[in-house]
N, C-alpha and C positions, 0 to 999 in steps of 0.2 A: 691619220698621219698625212694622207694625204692633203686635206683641207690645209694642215696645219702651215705643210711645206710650200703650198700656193701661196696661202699665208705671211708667211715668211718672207719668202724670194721677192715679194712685193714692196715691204716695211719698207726699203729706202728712199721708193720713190710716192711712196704714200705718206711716209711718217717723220719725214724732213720737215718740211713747212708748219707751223704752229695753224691748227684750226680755226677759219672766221666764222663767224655765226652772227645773228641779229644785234647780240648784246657785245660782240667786240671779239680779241682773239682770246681762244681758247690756250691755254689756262694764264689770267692775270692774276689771280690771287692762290693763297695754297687751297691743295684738297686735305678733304676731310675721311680716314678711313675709320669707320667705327664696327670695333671688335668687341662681339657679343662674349668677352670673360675679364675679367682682371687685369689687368696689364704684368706682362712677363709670362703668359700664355702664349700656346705654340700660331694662334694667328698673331700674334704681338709680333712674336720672333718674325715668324713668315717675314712679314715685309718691312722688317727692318733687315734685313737681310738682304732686301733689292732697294731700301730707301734711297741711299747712296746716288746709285746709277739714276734712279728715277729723277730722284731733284737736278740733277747734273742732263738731264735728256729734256725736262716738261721745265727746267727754270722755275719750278716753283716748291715750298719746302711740303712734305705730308706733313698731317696732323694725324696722331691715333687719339680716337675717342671711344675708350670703352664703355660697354653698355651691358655691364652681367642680366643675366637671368633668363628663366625658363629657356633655356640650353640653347640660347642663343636668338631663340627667337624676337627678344625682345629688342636685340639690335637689327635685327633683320627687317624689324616693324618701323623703327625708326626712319632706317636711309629709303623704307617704302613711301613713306609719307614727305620726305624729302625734297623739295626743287628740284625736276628735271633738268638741272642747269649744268650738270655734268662735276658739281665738285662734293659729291657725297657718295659714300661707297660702302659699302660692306665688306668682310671678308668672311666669309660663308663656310661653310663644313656638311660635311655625313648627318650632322644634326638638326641642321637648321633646312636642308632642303632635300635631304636623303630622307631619315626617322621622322623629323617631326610634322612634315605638312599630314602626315597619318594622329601621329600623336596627339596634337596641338590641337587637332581638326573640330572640337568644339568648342576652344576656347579664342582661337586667332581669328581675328575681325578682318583679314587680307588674306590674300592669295601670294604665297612665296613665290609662286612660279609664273602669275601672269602680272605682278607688283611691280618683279623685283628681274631686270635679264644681266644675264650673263656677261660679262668684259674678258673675264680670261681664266682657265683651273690652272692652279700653282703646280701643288704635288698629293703624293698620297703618302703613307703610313700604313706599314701592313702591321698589322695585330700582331699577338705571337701568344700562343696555348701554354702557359705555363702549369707547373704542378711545384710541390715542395720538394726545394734542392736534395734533401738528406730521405727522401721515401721511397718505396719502392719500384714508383710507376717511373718507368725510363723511357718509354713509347708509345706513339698514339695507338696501336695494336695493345697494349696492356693496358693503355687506359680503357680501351671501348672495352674490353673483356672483364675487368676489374665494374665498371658501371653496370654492363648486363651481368653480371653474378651479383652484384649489391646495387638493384635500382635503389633502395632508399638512401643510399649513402653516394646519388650523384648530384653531389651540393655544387653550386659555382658561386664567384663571387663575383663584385661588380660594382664602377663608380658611380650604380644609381640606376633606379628604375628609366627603361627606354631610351638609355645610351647603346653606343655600339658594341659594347663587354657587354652586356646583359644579353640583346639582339644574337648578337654571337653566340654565345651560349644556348639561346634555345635551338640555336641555328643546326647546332651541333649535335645536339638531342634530337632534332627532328629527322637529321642525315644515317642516325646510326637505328632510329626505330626508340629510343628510348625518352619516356618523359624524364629532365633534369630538372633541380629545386632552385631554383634562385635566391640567391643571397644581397641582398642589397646592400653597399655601402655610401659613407658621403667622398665619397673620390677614389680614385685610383691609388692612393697611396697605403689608406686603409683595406683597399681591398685586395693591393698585394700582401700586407702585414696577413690578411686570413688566410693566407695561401700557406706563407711562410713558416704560419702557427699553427697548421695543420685544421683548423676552422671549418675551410672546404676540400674538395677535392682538387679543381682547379680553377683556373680563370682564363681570358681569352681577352687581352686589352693589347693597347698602343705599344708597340716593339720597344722604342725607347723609352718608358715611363720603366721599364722595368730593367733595361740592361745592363746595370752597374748589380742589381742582386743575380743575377744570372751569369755576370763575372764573376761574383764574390760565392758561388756556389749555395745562395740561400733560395735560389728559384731556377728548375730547370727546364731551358725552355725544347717544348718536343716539336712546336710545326708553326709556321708562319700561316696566315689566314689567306695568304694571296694567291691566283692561280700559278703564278711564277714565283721563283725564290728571290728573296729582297737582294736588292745588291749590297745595301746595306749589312746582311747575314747573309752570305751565299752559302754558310755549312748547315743550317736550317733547314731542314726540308720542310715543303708544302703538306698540307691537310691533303692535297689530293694527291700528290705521292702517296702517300701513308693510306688510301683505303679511301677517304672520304669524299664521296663523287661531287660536283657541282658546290664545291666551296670555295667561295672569291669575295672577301671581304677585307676591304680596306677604310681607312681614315683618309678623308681626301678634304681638301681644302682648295677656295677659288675665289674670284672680288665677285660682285656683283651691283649691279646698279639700278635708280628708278626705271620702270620701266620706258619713261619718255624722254630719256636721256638721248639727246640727238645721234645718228649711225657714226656721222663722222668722228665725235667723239669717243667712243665706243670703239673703235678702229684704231683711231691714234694711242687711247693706254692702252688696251688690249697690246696693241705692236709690241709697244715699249716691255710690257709686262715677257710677251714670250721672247721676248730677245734677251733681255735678264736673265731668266730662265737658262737659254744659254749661250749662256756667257759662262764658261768654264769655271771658276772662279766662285762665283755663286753658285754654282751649281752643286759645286761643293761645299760649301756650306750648309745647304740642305740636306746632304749625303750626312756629311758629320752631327747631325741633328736625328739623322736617324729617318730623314726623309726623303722620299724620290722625287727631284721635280718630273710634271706630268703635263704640259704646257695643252691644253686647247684655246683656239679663239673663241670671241663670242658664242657665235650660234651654236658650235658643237658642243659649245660645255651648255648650253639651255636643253639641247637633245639630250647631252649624257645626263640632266638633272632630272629632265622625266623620267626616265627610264629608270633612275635610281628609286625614285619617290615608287614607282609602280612596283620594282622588286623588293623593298621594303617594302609596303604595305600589308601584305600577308602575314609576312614577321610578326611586326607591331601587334596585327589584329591576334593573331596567335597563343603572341605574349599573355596577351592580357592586360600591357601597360598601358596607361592611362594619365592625362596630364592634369584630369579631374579633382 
């Protein structure tokens, strides 16, 4: 926080003038952000969400270029191999630079983390432990009690082998002493659908993916995954409220760029990016999305990515998942 706010207090008299560099001022032509799903995915959203402000601060329009596959990596590989020239970027996740450089680790031909640095972390997204609306388990005290009286019957489900629902889920088995079965689905949609048809016992995925069944009482949710309660659900309590020591698992989202992308440039979006941020206004937009903006600059979102990559990696290895 503190970095953040040196940071900050700075932006006006650092992030006024437009960037000169060898090849002329920085930015004459638009950037390019390429997002490793689909278009209309929550990196999509992300920054259109701050497009606006940005085109109107840098003069120049974004471009989103998606780039699906192997869970993001594959765009993460692209903006690696990219022109250090500052107009190609990534917008990164839990997946792509938290789970996967473990995951991935036999089959990715780069280094996410010495490739690819940091420009700024968006927000995050806390999880939420759901069970079936109409069953009997009401709390995470009945559910651990309900698992250890019927280990075979603690199924979970999940939008895929070495995502963060699955991740989660062993996370959780490992916190209470019990092995849990993994259920693997192709998305989050179907693997609340096994929640809701009694399939599994529960699941543990992204708050909003599920909050419209959890209104409609087909999904009840018992505990957020984050060490604090979302502001987004403040009636939610925490996993470690409830019992569950050392659980703090979020969906976190950030840009990132080549790693010889000049400093100045690197400064100047970085600014722009946590000033959007907040910016009242958009801030809430991400709120109503279901997400928290989480603004770090540069360097401390490359600290906070180590440090992620290092406490997943046990997970992963754990897991047993495999990108193989």
């Amino acid at each position: 926080m503190i970095t953040r706010r040196a940071f900050a207090g700075t932006a006006g008299a650092l992030f006024a003038a437009p960037v000169v560099h060898a090849q002329g001022t920085w930015p004459d032509r638009p950037l390019r952000f390429v997002v490793g799903a689909n278009a209309g995915g929550a990196s999509d959203i992300f920054l259109r969400m701050m497009e606006n402000r940005l085109r109107e601060k840098l003069g120049q329009p974004l471009v989103i270029d998606p780039r699906p596959g192997a869970g993001g990596m594959l765009g993460a590989e692209v903006v690696a191999r990219a022109a250090p020239d500052g107009y190609s970027y990534y917008i990164n996740h839990i997946a792509s630079h938290g789970i996967g450089p473990t995951l991935h680790a036999r089959r990715i031909t780069f280094d996410p983390l010495k490739d690819l640095r940091g420009v700024a972390r968006l927000c995050r997204m806390p999880n939420v432990l759901i069970v079936k609306g109409d069953g009997p388990i009401r709390s995470v005290a009945e559910l651990v009690a309900f698992i250890r009286a019927n280990p075979t019957r603690a199924t979970f489900s999940s939008a895929g082998a070495g995502t963060s629902s699955h991740l989660s889920g062993v996370m959780l088995g490992q916190r209470i002493g019990v092995e849990t079965t993994h259920v693997p689905y192709r998305g989050t949609a179907p693997s609340m659908a096994a929640v809701m048809n009694g399939e599994v016992l529960f699941a543990i995925d992204n708050a909003p993916a599920s909050r419209q069944q959890v209104l409609a009482g087909m999904l009840r949710a018992l505990a957020v995954s984050t060490a604090q309660r979302a502001s987004t659900m403040p009636d939610i309590p925490t996993l470690q409220e409830q019992g569950i020591a050392e659980f703090d698992v979020a969906s976190w989202y950030g840009i990132v760029a080549p790693a010889a992308v000049p400093d100045p440039i690197i400064r100047r979006l970085g600014g722009e990016i946590i000033a959007a941020l907040e910016d009242p206004a958009i801030a809430q937009r991400f709120r109503d999305f279901g997400a928290e903006p989480w603004p770090l600059d540069g360097a401390a979102y490359d600290a906070f990515m180590r440090q992620q990559v290092e406490a997943w990696a046990p997970v992963v290895r754990a897991s047993g998942a495999t990108a193989d």
